[in-house]
LUMTITI-410710 format. One record per residue (C-alpha): x, y, z. Coordinates in pm, whole numbers, plus 32768, in hexadecimal, padded with zeros to 4 digits. Layout:
// LUMTITI-410710
XYZ ...
// end
This chain:
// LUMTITI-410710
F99ED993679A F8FFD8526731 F786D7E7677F F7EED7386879 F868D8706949 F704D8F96932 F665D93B6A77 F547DA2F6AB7 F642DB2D6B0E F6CEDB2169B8 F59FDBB16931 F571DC926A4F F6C8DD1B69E8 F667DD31687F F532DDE868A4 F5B1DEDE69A3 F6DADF2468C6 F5D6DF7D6775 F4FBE037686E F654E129689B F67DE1346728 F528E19766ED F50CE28E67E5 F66CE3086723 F5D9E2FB65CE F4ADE3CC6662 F5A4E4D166CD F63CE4E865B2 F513E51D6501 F4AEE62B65BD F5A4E6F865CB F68FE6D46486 F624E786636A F6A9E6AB6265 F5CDE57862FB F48FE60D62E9 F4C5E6A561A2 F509E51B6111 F3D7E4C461F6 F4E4E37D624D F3EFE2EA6369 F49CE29764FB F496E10564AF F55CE13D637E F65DE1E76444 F64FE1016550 F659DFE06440 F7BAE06263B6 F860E0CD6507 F800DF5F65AB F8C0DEDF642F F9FCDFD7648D FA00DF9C65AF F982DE2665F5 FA37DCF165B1 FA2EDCF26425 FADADE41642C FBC2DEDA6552 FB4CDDEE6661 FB38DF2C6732 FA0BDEB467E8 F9A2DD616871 F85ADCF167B4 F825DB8D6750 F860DAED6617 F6BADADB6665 F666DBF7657B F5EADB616453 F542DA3A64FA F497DB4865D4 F403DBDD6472 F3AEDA82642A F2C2DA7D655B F22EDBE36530 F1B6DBB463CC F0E9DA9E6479 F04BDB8E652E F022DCB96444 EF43DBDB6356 EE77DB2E6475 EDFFDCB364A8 EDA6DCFD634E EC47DC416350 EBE0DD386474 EC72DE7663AB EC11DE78625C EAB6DEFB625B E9A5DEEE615A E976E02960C6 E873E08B5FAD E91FE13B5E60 E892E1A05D1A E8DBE05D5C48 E9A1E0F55B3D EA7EE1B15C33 EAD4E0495CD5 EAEEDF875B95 EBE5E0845B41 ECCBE0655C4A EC99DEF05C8E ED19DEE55B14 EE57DFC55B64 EE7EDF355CBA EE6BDDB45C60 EF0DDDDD5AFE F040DEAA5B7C F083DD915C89 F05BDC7C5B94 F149DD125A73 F241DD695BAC F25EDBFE5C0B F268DB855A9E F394DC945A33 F473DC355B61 F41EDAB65B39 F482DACF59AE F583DBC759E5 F633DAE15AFE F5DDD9A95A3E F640D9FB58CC F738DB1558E0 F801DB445A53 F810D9A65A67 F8C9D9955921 F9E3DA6D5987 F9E4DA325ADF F9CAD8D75BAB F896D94C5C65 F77FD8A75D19 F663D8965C53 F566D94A5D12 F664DA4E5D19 F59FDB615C65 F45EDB345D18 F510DBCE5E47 F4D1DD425D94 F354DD195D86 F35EDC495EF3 F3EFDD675F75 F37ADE6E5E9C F1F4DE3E5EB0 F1ADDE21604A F2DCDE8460D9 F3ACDDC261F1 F264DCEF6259 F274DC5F60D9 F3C5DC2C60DA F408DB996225 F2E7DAB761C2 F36CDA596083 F4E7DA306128 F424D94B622E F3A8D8596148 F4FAD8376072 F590D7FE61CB F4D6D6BD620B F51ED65D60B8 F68DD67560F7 F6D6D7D06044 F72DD8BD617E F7CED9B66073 F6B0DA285FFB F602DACF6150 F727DBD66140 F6F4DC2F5FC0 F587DC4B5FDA F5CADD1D6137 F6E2DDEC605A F5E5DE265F43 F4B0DE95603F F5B6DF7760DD F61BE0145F97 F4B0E02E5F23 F45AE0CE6051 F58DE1EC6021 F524E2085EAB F3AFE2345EF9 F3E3E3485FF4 F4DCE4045F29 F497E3E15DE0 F327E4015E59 F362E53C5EB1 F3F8E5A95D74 F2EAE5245CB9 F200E6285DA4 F2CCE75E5D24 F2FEE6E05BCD F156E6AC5BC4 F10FE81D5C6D F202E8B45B8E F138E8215A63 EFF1E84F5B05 EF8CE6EC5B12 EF21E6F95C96 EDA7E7695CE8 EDEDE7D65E57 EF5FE8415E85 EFCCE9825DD1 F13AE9A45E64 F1FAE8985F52 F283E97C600F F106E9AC60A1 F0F8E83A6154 F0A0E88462C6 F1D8E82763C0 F131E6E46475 F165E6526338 F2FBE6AE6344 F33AE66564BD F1EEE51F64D1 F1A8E5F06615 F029E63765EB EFC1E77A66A3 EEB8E77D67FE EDB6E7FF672F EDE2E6E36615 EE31E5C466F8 ED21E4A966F4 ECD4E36267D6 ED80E2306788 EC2AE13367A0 EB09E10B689B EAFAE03F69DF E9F4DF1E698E EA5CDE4D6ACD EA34DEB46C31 EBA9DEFB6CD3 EB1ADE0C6DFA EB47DCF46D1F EC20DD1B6C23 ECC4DE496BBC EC28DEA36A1E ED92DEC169B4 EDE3DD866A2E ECB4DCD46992 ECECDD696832 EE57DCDB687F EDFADB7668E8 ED26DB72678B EE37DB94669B EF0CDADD676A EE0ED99667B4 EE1FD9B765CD EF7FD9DF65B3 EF9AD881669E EE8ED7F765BB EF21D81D6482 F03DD7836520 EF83D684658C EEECD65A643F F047D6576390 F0BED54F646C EFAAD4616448 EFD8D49A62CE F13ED40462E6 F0F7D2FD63C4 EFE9D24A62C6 F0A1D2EB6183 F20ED2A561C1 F307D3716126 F1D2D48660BD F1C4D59F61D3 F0D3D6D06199 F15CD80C61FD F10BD8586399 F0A4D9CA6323 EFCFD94761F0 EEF9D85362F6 EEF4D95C63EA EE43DA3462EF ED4BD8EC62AA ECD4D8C963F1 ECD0DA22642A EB9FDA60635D EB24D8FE63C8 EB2AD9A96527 EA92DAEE6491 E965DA7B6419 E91FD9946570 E931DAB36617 E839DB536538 E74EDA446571 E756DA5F66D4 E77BDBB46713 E8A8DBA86792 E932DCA66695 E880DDCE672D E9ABDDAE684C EACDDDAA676C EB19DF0D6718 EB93DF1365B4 EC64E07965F3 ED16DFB66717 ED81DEB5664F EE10DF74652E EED4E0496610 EF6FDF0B66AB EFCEDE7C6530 F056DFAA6506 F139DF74663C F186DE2E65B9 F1D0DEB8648F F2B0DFD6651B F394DEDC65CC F378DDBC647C F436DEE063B2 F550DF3964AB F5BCDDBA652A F58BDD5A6374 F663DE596337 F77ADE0C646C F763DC9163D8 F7F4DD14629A F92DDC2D628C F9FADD1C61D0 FB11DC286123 F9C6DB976061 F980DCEA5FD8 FAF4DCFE5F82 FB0EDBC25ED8 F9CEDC0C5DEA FA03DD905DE9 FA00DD915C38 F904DCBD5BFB F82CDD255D1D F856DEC15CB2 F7E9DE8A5B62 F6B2DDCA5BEF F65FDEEB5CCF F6BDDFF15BEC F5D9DF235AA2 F4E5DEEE5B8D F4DEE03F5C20 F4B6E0EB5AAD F3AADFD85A3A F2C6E04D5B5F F30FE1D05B15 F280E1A859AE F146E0AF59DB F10CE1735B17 F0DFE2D85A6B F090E2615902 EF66E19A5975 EEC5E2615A85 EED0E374596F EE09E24B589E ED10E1BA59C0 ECCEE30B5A90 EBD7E3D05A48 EBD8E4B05B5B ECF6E5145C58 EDF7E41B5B53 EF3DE4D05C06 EF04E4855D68 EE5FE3345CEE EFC3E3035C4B F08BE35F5D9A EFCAE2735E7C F00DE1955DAD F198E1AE5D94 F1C8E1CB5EF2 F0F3E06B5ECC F1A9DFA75DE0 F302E01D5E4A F2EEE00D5FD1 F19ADFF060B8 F00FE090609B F09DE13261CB F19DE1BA60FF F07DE22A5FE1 EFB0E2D360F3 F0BDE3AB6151 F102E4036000 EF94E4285FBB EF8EE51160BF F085E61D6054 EFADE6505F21 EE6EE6185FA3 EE7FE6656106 ECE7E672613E ECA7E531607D EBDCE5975F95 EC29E4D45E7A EB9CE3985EDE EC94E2C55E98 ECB1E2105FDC EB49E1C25FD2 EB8BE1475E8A ECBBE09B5ECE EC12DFE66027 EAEFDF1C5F5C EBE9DEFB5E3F ECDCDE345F1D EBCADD3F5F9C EC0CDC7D5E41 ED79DCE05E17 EDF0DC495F90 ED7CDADA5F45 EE41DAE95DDB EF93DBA05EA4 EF83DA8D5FDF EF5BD97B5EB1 F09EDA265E0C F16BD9FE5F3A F0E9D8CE5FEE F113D7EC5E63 F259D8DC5E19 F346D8205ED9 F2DBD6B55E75 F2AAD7025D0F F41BD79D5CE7 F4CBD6965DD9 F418D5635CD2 F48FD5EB5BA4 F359D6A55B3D F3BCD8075B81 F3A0D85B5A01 F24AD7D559C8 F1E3D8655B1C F257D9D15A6F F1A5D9AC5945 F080D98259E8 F0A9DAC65A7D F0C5DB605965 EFABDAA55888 EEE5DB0C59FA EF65DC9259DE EF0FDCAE586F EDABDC02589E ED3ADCE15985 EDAFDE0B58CA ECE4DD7C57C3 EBAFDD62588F EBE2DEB558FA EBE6DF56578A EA99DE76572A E9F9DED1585B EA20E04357D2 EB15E0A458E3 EC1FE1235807 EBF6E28B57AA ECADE2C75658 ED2DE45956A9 ED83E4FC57DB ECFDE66F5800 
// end
């Protein structure tokens, strides 16, 4: 099917046959042992039956050839919301300097290893693209909604490739932060490393099936508009939606007066999102917008971003770069494992193992992915490192958006190796400031 077959019922179609493959991938998780003992969530399931079964696999099933431009739109979206969800939190200084030094450092020295792997080693064996290594950190750090935003931008820029290998290496971060995750858990109660978890086997079932029990189920926001009117849900809806059309907006006008220079939709829509934000804070309007309501509708978003990236996967891409792309995912993969545990051992004072754990399921698939890992060891949250981690990533988002909105145009002009060196000069700098700011601690008890 070609754009020009779209009609309204072609995403109707689409939608309704995701909604099936969700509700599947719920199922499933329910009620087969060996999924909730991987923790594999239902949109990953959904995700890789819509890729068997869709048109880049068995063709078993009639979605669109819309998938990926679908996760395209969504990312739009996801980041409009995230002015109205990250909330200001107060945090012992140290605590946050700590993780805003493991946080931001980890995701600069992620981008600068794939760039210079890509770049100096991969390229000179294989004719590759050269932004091909930044597709491991694109889709490593942030999931699907980073790749499919990274794959977005190379697509106006004429490299369509490079959606499905960022999509193949969120996809694979995503398996390898659940699972190996999870061996990481028993390998750190074995040793004793964890404060709050003594055995595994002790995490409480709603955590295996994601079914939450009567007594431990919780509303999803608060009605701030009267139902006469217009219905709350609808209203937190019309918000994100009325940011995601700015940004577009924005990125349009940007071409128009820049030729041949196009800002990323998702990038603007993040922009005018806290533009937005703080109008709304001078006139009060913000008391009506219901910060719980929109997270939970991101999180749909985000739900239905990782199943159609994963059914966009065009599979005889992955085939043609299998080598090259494996030992990306595989160096990257290790890379992460080491500065992840060595350095949280080095930055943590307190609570350094499930510190650590967030912070894989971070840097090698989503912070949803983190809190569910997080959760297994620290089920009661007592370790703070959300809290943490949620003033921390005021100053890390505007340096990650800046990574994948100048990504793109930096590698495309011939400056991709420059553009990973200053990751790296970036990554090391702030380690620096963190060991003269007396952050470091020089032996773990």
């Amino acid at each position: 099917m070609t754009m020009t077959d779209f009609t309204p019922w072609t995403l109707f179609v689409d939608t309704g046959i995701i909604a099936v493959l969700l509700l599947i991938g719920k199922l499933m998780r329910v009620k087969l042992k060996i999924i909730q003992k991987l923790f594999i969530p239902p949109s990953l399931l959904a995700g890789f039956m819509g890729l068997a079964l869709g048109p880049n696999g068995f063709d078993l099933i009639p979605l669109s050839m819309n998938t990926g431009t679908y996760a395209g739109i969504l990312i739009a979206f996801i980041f409009g919301s995230l002015p109205f969800t990250s909330q200001k939190i107060k945090g012992g200084k140290s605590a946050v300097g700590s993780m805003w030094t493991y946080s931001q450092a980890g995701l600069l020295l992620q981008w600068a290893f794939g760039g210079l792997l890509g770049l100096l080693v991969l390229s000179r064996i294989w004719p590759l693209n050269p932004a091909f290594g930044i597709t491991m950190p694109g889709g490593f750090c942030g999931g699907h909604g980073t790749a499919a935003a990274i794959g977005q931008a190379f697509g106006q820029l004429g490299s369509d490739e490079i959606l499905t290998l960022a999509m193949t290496a969120a996809t694979f971060g995503i398996v390898a932060a659940i699972i190996l995750g999870l061996i990481i858990v028993k390998w750190g109660t074995k040793k004793k490393h964890t404060s709050f978890l003594a055995n595994y086997n002790d995490l409480p079932n709603e955590l295996r099936t994601g079914l939450l029990p009567d007594e431990k189920q919780e509303n999803m926001g608060k009605s701030t508009c009267s139902s006469i009117s217009i219905d709350s849900l609808t209203f937190n809806f019309v918000v994100i939606a009325f940011i995601a059309f700015g940004g577009y907006c924005v990125s349009k006008i940007v071409s128009y007066f820049m030729p041949g220079f196009e800002l990323p939709v998702f990038s603007c829509a993040f922009v005018f999102g806290l533009l937005v934000k703080k109008i709304f804070d001078r006139t009060k309007v913000n008391n009506y917008v219901c910060p719980q309501t929109i997270g939970h509708i991101s999180g749909a978003f985000t739900d239905l971003l990782v199943t159609f990236g994963i059914a966009s996967i065009k599979i005889s891409v992955v085939a043609e770069y299998i080598v090259p792309l494996s030992i990306l995912l595989f160096s990257g993969l290790v890379a992460t494992f080491f500065y992840v545990i060595f350095m949280a051992r080095k930055l943590m004072k307190e609570c350094w193992f499930e510190k650590a754990i967030f912070t894989w399921g971070w840097c090698t698939g989503t912070v949803a992915m983190g809190i569910a890992l997080l959760r297994v060891v620290d089920p009661k949250m007592q370790s703070r490192c959300l809290d943490s981690y949620a003033l921390a990533y005021l100053f890390i988002a505007p340096v990650e958006i800046s990574l994948i909105t100048f990504a793109p145009a930096a590698f495309h002009n011939g400056y991709g190796l420059p553009f990973s060196l200053i990751c790296l000069a970036a990554g090391i700098a702030v380690l620096l400031t963190a060991y003269f700011k007396g952050w470091f601690i020089s032996k773990k008890k």
